[in-house]
C-alpha positions as CSV (number, residue, x, y, z in Angstrom):
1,X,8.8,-35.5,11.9
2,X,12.8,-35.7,11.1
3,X,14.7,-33.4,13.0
4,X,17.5,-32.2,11.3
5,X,19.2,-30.9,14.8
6,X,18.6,-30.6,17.9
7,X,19.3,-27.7,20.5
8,X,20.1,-27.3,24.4
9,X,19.1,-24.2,25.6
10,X,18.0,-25.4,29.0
11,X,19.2,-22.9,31.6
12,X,19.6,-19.7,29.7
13,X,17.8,-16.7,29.7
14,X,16.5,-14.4,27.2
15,X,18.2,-13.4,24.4
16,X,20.6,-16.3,24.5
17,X,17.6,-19.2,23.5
18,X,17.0,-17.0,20.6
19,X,20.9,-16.2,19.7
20,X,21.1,-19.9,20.2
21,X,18.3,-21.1,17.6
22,X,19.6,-18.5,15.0
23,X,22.6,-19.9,14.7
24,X,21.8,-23.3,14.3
25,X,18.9,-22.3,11.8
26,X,21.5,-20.9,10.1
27,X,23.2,-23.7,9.8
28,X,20.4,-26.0,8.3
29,X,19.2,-26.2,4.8
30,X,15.2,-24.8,3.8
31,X,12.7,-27.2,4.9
32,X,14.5,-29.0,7.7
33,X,13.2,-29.0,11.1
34,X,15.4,-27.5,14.3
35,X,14.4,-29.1,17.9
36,X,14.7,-26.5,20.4
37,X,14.9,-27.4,24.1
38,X,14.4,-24.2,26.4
39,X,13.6,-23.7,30.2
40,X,13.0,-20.2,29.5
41,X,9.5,-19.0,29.9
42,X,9.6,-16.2,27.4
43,X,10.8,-18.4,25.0
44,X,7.4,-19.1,24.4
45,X,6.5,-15.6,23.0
46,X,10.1,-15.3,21.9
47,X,10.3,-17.9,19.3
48,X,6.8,-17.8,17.8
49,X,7.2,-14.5,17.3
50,X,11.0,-14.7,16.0
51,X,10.0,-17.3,13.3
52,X,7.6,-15.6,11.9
53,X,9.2,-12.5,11.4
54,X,11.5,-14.5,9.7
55,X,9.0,-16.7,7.9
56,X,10.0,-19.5,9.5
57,X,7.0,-22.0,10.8
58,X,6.8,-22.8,14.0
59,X,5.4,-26.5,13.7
60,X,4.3,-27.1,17.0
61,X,5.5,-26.6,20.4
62,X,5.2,-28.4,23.9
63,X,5.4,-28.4,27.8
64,X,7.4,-31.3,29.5
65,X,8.7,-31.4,33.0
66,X,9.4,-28.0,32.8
67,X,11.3,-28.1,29.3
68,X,9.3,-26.3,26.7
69,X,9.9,-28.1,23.4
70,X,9.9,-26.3,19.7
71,X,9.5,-27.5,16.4
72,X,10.9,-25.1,13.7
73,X,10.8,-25.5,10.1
74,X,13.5,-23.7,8.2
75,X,12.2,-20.9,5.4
């Protein structure tokens, strides 16, 4: 997978993971792929739900030492 960024969210809490990833999505061209790094539990729900109301694809996601890891393709 290329990852065309990556973002730190570790250690903030809901709404700023999802203020965070906007912005960045933002800033990446259709296609690419945004790394999001969160600590936040309800990022979870948060972000699957967020990309696809904006028909974004979440690719995959994971759990790692307490970081939960997202993959998110760009409309």
């Amino acid at each position: 997978m290329n990852i065309a960024k990556v973002l730190d969210a570790k250690g903030l809490a809901c709404p700023m993971p999802i203020v965070k990833t906007k912005k960045a999505i933002n800033e990446l061209e259709s296609g690419q792929v945004l790394e999001i790094h969160s600590t936040d539990k309800g990022a979870k729900n948060d972000l699957t739900a967020w990309a696809k109301s904006g028909g974004h694809e979440l690719l995959k996601h994971e759990e790692e030492n307490n970081i939960l890891k997202f993959w998110i393709k760009k409309a």
